[in-house]
GUGU-519871 format. One record per atom (N, C-alpha, C, O): residue in one letter; x, y, z. Coordinates in pm, whole numbers, plus 32768, in hexadecimal, padded with zeros to 4 digits. Atoms other than C-alpha are relative to their C-alpha. Example, Ala and Ser with C-alpha at 12.3 -4.5 7.8 and 13.67 -1.06 7.14 Angstrom:
BEGIN
a80597F898000a84CE7E3E830Ca805A80788000a80C280768042s7FAE7F897FFAs85577F9682CAs7FB3806D8049s7FE680DC805A
REM end
This chain:
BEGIN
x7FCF80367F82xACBA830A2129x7F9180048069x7F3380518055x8083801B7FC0xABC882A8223Ex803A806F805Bx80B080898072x7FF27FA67F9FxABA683A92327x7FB77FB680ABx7F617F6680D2x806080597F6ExAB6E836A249Fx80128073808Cx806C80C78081x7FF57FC87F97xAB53841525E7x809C802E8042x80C080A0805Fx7F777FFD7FB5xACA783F7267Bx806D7F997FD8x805A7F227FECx7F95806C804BxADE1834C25D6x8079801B80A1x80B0808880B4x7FBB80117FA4xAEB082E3272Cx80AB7FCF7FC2x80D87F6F7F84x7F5D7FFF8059xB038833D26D4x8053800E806Ex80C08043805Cx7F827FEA7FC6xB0E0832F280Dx7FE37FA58085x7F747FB480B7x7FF7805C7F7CxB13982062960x7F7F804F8059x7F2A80108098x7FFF7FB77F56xB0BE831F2A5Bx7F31800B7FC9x7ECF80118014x80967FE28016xAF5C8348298Ax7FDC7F848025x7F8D7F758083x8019808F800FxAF5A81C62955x7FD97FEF80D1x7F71801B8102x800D80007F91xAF6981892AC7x7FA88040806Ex7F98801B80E2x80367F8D7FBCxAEA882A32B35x7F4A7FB27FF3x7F0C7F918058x806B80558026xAD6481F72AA9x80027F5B8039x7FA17F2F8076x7FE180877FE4xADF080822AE4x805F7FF48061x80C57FB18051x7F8380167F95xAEA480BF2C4Cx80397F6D8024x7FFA7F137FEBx7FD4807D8002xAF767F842CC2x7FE17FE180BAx80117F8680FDx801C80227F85xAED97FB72E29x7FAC7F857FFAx7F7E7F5D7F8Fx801580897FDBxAE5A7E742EBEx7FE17F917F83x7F777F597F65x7FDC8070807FxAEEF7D8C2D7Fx80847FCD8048x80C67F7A800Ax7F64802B7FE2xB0367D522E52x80267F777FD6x80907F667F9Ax7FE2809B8041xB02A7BC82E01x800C80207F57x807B80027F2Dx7FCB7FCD8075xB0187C4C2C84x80747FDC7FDBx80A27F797FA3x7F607FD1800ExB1627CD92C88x807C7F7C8063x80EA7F57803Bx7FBA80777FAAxB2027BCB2D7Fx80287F757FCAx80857F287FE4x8007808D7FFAxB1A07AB02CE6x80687FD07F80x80557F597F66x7FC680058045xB29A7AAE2BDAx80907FC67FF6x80E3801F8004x7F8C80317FFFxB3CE79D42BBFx80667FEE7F79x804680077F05x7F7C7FDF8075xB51B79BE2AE8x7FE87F597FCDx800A7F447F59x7FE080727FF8xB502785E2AEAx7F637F728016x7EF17F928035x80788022802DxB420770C2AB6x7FF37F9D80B2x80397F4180DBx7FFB80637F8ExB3CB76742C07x7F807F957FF2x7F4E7F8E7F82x805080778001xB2CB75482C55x7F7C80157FC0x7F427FC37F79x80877FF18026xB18B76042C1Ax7FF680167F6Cx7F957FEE7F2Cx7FE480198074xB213764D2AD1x7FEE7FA97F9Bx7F9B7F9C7F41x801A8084802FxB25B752C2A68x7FB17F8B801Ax7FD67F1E7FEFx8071806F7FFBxB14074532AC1x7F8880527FB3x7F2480147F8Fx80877FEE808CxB055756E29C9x80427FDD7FA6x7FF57FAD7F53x7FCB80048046xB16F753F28F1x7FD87F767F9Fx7FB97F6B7F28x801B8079802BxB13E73D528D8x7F647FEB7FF1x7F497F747FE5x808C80357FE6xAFB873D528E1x7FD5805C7F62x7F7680357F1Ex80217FC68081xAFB274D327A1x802A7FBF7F97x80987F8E7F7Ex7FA4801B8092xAF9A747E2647x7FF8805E7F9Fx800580407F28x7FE77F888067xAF9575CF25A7x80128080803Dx7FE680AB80A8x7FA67F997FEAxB04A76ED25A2x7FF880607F94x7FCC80357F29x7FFE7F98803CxB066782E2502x806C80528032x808D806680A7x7F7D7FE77FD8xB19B78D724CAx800980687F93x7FF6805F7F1Ax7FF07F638030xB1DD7A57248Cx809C80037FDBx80EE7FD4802Ax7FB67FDA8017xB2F07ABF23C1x803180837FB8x7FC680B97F9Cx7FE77F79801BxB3927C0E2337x804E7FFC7F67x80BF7FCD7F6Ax7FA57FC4801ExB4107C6C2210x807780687FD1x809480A38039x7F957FAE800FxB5187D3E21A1x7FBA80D47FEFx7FD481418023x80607F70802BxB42A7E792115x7FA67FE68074x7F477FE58026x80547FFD7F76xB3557E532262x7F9A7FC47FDBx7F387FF9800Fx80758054801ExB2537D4F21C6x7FCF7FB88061x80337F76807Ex801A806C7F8FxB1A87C7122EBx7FD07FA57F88x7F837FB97F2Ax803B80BD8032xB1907AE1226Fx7FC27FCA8074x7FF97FD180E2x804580667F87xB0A07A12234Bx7FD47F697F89x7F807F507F32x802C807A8021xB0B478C122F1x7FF17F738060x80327F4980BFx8050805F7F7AxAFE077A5238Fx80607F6E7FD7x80957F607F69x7FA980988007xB09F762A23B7x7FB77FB5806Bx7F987FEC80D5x8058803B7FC6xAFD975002439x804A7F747FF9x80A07F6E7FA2x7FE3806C7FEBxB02C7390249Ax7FFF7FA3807Bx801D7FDA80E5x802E80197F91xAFE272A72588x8043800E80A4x80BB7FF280A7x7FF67FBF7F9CxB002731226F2x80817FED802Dx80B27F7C8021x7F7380277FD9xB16A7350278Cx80497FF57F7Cx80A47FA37F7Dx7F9F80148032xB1FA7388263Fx807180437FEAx80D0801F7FA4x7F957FAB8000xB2C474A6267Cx80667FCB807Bx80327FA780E4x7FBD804F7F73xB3F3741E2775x8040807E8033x807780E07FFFx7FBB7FDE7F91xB45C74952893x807A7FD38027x80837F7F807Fx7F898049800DxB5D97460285Fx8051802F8082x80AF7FEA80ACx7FA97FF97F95xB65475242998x7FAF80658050x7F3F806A801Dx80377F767FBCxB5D476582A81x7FF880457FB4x7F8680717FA3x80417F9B8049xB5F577362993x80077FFF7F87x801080677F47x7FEF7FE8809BxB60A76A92832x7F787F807FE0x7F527F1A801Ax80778024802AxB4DD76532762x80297FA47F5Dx80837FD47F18x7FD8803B8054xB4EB7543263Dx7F6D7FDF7FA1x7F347F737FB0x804E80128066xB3CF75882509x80187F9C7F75x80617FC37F1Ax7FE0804D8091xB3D3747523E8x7F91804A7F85x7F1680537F89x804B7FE48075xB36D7503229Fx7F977FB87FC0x7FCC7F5A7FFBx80338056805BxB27B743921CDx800480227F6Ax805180707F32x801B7FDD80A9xB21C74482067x7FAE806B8013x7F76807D807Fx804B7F967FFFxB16E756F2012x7FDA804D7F76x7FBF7FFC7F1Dx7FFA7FEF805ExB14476681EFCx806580467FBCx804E808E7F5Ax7F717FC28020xB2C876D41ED7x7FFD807A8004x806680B07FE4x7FDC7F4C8004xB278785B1EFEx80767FF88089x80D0804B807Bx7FA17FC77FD6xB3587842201Ex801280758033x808180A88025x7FE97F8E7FE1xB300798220CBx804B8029806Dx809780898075x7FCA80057F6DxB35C79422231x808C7FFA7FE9x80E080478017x7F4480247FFExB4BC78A221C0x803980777FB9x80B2808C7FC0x7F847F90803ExB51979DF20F0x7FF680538034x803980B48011x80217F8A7F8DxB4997AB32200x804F80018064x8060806280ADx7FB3802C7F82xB57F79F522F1x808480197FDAx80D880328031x7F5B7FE88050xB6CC7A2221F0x80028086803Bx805580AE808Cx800A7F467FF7xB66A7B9E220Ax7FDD802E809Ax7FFD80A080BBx80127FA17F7ExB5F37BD72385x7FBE7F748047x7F507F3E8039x802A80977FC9xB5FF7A932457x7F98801180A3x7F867FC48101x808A7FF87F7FxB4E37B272560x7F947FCD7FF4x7F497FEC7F97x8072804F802AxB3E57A502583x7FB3800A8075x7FDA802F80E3x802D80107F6BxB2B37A0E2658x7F8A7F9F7FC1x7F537F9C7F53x805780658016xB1D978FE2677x7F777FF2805Ax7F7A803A80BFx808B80107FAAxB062789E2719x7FF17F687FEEx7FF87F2D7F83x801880997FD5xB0287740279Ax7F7D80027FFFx7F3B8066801Bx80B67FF9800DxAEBD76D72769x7FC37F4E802Bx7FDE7EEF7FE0x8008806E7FEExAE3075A92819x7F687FF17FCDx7F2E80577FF4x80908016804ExACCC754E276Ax7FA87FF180B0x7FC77FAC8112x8039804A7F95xABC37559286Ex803F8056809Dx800280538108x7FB27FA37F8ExAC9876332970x7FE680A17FBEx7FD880CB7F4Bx801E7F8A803ExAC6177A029A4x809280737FE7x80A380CC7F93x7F9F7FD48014xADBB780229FDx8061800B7F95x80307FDD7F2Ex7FB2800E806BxAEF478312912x80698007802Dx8064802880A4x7F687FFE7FDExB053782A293Dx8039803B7F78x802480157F05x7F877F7E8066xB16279652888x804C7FD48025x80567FA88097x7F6B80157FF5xB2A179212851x803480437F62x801C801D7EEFx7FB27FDA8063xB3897A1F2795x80847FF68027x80A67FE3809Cx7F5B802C7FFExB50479F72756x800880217F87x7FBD805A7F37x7F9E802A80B0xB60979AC2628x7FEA7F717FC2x7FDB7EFD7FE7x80378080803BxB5C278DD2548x8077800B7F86x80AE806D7F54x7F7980178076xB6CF7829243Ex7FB07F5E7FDFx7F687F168024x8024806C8055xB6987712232Dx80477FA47FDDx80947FBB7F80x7FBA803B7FEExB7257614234Bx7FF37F5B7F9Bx7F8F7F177F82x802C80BB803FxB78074A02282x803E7FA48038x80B07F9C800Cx7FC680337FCDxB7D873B12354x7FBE7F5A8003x7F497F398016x802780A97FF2xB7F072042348x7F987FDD8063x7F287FAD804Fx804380327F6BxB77D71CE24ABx7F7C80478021x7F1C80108057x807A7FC37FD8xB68672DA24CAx7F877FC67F80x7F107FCA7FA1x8035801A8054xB5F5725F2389x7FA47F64802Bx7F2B7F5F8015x800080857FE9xB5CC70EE23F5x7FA47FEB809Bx7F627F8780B9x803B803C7F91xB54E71382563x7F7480558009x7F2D8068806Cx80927F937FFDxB41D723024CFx7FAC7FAF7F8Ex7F437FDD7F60x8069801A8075xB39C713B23BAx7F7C7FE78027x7F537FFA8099x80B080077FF5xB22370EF2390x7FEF7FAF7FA5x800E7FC87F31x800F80648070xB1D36FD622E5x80757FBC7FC2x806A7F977F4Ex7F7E80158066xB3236F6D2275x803B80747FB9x80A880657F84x7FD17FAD8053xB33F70C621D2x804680748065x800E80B680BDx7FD27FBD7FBExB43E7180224Ex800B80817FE6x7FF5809D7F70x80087F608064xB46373132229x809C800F7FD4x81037FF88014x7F747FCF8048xB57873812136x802D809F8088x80A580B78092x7FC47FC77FC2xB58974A82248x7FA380188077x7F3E7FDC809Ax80457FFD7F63xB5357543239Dx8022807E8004x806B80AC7FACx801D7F7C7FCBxB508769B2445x80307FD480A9x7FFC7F8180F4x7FCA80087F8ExB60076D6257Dx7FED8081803Fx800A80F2801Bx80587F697FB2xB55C77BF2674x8063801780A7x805E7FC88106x7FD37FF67F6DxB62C784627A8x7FBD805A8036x7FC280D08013x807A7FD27FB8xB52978A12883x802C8099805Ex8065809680CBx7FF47F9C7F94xB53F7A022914x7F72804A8069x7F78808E80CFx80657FD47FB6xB4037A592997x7F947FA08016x7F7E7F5E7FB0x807D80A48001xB2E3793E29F7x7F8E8066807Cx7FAA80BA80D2x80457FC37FA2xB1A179A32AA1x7F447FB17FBDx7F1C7FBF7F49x80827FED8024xB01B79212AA3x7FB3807D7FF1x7FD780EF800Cx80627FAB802ExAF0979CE2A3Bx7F647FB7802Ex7F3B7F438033x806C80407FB8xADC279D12ACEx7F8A80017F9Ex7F7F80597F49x808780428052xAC6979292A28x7F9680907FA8x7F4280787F51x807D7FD08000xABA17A722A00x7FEE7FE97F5Bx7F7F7FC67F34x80557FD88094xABA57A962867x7FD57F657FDFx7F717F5D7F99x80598062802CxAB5E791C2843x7F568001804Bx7EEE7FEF800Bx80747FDE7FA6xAA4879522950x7F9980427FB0x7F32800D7F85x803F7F89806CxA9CD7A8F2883x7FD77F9B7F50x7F6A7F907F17x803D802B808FxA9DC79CE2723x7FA37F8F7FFDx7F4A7F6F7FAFx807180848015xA951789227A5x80147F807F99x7FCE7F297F66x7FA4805F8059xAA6877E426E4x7FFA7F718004x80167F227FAAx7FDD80747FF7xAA5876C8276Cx7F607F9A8033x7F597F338076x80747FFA7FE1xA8D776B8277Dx7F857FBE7F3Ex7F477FFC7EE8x8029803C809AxA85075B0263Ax7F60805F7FE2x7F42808B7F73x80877FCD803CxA6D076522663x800680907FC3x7FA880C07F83x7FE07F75802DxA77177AF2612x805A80207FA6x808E808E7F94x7FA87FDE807DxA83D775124E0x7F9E80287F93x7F2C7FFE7F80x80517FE78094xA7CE77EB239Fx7FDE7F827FADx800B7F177FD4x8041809B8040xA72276D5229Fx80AB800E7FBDx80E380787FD8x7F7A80218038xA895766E21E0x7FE580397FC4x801380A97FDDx801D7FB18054xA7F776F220BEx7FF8806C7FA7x7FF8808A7F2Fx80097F6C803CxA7DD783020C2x808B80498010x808F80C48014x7FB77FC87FA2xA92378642138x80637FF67F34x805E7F8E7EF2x7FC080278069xAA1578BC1FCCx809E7F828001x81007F9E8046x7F87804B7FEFxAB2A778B1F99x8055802C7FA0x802C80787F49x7FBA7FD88039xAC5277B11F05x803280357F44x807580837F00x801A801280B2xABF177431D95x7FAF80768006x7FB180A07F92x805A7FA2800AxAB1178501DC4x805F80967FF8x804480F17FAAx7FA97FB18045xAC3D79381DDBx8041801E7F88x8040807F7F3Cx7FC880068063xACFA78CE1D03x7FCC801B7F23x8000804B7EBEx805B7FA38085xABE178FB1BD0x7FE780868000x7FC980BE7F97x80137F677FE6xABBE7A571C50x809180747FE1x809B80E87FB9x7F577FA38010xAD5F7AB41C52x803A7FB97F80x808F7FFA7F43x7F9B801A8069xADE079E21B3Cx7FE17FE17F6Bx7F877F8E7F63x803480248097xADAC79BA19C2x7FDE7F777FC5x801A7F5A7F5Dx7FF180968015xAD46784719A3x7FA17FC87F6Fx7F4380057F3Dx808C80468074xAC82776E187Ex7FB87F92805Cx7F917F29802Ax806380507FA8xABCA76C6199Cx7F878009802Bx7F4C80748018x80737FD07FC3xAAA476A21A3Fx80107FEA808Ex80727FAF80BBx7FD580037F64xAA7676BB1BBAx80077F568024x80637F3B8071x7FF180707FC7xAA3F75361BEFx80797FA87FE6x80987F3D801Bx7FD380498021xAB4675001B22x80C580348051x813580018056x7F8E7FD87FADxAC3975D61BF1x7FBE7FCE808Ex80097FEA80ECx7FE7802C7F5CxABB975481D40x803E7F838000x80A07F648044x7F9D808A800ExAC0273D81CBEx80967FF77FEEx80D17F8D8001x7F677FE68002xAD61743F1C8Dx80328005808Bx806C7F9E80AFx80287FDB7F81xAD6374CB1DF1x7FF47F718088x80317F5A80F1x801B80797FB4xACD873871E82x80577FA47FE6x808A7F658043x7F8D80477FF7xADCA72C41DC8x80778008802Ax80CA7FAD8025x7F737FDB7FB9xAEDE73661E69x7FF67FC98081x80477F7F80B9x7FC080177F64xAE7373581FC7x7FF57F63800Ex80327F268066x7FDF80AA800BxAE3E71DA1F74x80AE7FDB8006x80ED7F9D805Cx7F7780138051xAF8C71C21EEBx807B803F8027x80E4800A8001x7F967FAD7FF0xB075729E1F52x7FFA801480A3x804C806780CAx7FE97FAD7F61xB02D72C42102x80A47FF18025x80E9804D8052x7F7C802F7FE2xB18471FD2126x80587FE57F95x80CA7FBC7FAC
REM end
């Protein structure tokens, strides 16, 4: 087990190090509900990342992308996610049967801010919602219904710090491992790596919608 200086186990230590003196906007800025500023990052994002729980205390973070404004804004405080195709594990949705707390991060490309929003979340199949979220003609067999209990920005510093959004300070693509590159490493295959990335590529050809 790694050993370390000081393992912090209690609010009053936490605080004591990280006081909440002059953060008052912090703590303030937090609403139950989705008002204008909301929804105009809402509509300007096209990806999202969305924390879920399940049952044995596992955290799921799974990322969802599509073009901008595709999550709707169906009322003040209810949120409307369309599923796409994917790779059927299904972690989020059996995380949501078992403990429907969710929380999400709005991400506008190019912006440093973010927008949180946690609530309940339920799965839903519905005609109309199906029909007014398609993409291409392809509509989603389901959707993710979020009743918004907490909403709040977040300010630029860790994109600032990573330089995320900064092309001369990305790594070469390269070097960076892709997924085929996992997958020869975790699973027993008769392949070779090019022949698991072409698989890979033919999906996201084939399968976005």
């Amino acid at each position: 087990m790694l050993t370390v200086d000081e393992e912090i186990e209690s609010v009053a230590r936490l605080r004591e190090l990280l006081p909440t003196e002059g953060f008052t906007n912090t703590f303030l800025k937090v609403t139950d509900q989705l008002n204008d500023v909301a929804r105009k990052f809402i509509a300007s994002a096209p990806f999202i990342v969305v924390a879920t729980k399940a049952s044995d205390g596992l955290i799921d973070v799974s990322p969802k992308g599509d073009p901008a404004g595709f999550v709707e804004v169906y009322d003040d405080k209810t949120l409307i996610i369309p599923d796409r195709l994917g790779n059927h594990r299904v972690d989020g949705f059996q995380n949501i049967l078992e403990d429907p707390n969710v929380a999400i991060l709005f991400i506008v490309p190019g912006h440093g801010d973010t927008l949180r929003i946690a609530g309940k979340a339920r799965i839903v199949k519905d005609r109309a919602i199906s029909k007014r979220l398609a993409v291409n003609g392809k509509e989603p067999l389901l959707a993710m219904v979020v009743e918004v209990q907490e909403a709040f920005m977040h300010c630029s510093k860790s994109f600032i710090r990573s330089r995320m959004w900064h092309p001369d300070f990305w790594p070469e693509r390269k070097t960076a491992p892709t997924l085929a590159d996992w997958v020869l490493a975790t699973v027993e295959r008769d392949q070779t790596l090019d022949e698991v990335q072409d698989d890979h590529s033919n999906d996201e050809e084939t399968r976005l919608y």
